[in-house]
C-alpha positions as CSV (number, residue, x, y, z in Angstrom):
1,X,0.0,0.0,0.0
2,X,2.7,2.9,1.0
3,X,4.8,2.0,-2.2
4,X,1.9,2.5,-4.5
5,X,1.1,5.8,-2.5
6,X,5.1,6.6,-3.6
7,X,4.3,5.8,-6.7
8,X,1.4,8.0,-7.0
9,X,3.3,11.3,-5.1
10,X,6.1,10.4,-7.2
11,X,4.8,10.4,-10.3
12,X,2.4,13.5,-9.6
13,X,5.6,16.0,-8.4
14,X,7.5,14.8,-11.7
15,X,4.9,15.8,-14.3
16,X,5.1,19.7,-15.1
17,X,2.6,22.1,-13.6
18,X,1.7,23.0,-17.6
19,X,0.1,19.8,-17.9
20,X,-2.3,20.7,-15.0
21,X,-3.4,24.3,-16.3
22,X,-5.1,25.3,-19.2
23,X,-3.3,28.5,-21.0
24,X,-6.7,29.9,-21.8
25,X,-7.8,30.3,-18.6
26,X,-5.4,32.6,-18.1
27,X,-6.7,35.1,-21.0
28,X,-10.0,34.6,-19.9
29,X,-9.1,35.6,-16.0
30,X,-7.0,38.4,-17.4
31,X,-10.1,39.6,-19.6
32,X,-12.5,39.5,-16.4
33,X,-9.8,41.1,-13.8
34,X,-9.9,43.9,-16.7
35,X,-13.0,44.5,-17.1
36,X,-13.6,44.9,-13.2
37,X,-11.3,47.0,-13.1
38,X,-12.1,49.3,-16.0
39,X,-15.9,48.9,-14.4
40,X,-14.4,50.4,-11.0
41,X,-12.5,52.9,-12.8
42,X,-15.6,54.2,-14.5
43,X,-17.5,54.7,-10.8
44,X,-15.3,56.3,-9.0
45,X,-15.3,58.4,-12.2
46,X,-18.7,59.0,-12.1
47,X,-19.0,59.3,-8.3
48,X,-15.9,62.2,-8.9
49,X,-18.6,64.1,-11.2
50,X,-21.8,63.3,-9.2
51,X,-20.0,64.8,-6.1
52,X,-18.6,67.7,-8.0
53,X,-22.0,68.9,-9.7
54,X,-23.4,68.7,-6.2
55,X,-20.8,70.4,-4.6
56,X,-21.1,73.6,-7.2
57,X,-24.9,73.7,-7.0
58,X,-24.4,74.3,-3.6
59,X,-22.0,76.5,-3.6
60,X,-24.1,78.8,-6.5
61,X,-21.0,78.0,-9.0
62,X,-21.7,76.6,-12.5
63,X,-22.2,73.4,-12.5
64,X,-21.2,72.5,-16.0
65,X,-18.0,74.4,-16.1
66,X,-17.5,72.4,-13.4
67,X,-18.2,69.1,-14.4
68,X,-15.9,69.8,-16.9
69,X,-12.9,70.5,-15.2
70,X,-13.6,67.4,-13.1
71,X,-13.4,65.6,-16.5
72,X,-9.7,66.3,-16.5
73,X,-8.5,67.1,-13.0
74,X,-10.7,65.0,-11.7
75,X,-11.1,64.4,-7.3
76,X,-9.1,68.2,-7.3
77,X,-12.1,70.1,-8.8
78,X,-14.0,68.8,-5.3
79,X,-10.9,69.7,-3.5
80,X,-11.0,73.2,-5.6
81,X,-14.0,73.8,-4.4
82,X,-14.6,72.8,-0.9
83,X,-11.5,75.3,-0.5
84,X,-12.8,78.0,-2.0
85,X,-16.6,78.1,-0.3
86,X,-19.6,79.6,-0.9
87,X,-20.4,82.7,-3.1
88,X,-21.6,85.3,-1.3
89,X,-24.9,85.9,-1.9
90,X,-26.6,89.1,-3.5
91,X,-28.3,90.2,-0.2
92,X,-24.9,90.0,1.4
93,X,-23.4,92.1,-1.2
94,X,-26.7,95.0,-0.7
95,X,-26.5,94.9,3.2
96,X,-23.0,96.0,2.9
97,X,-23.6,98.5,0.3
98,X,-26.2,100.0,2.4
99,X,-24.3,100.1,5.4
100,X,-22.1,101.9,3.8
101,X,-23.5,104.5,2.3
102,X,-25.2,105.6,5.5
103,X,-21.6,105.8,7.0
């Protein structure tokens, strides 16, 4: 019984791995892990825009401009704009030119 065991191991770890794997399966592995990736790559993408027009809406900026520049900066547009804040608004802008003119 052990030496046909033996003779099983034996011959098993002397026959190449090749033999074992099929050399498609590796393009069709390759072609999945690609896709996934290219299918991750296009959400974040669109999350980067989605959170970019949001962010300028309400802000009061132009949201198409930028959506835009997200297009080719990209996560730094958010940044951009999260740095910069919000517009001031026009009632802001009359209550100081009233104050000043009574002044």
């Amino acid at each position: 019984m052990g030496n046909v065991l033996f003779n099983c191991l034996s011959a098993t770890l002397q026959t190449p791995l090749a033999l074992y794997i099929d050399p498609s399966s590796f393009a069709v592995f390759g072609t999945i892990a690609l896709l996934l990736l290219g299918a991750l790559a296009l959400g974040i993408t669109v999350l980067c825009l989605v959170i970019t027009a949001k962010m300028a809406k309400k802000r009061g900026e132009n949201v198409v401009l930028w959506v835009i520049l997200a297009v080719f900066i990209g996560w730094i547009a958010a940044i951009i704009l999260a740095v910069i804040g919000k517009k001031p608004t026009d009632t802001q802008n009359d209550k100081t030119e009233t104050t000043d003119k009574t002044e």
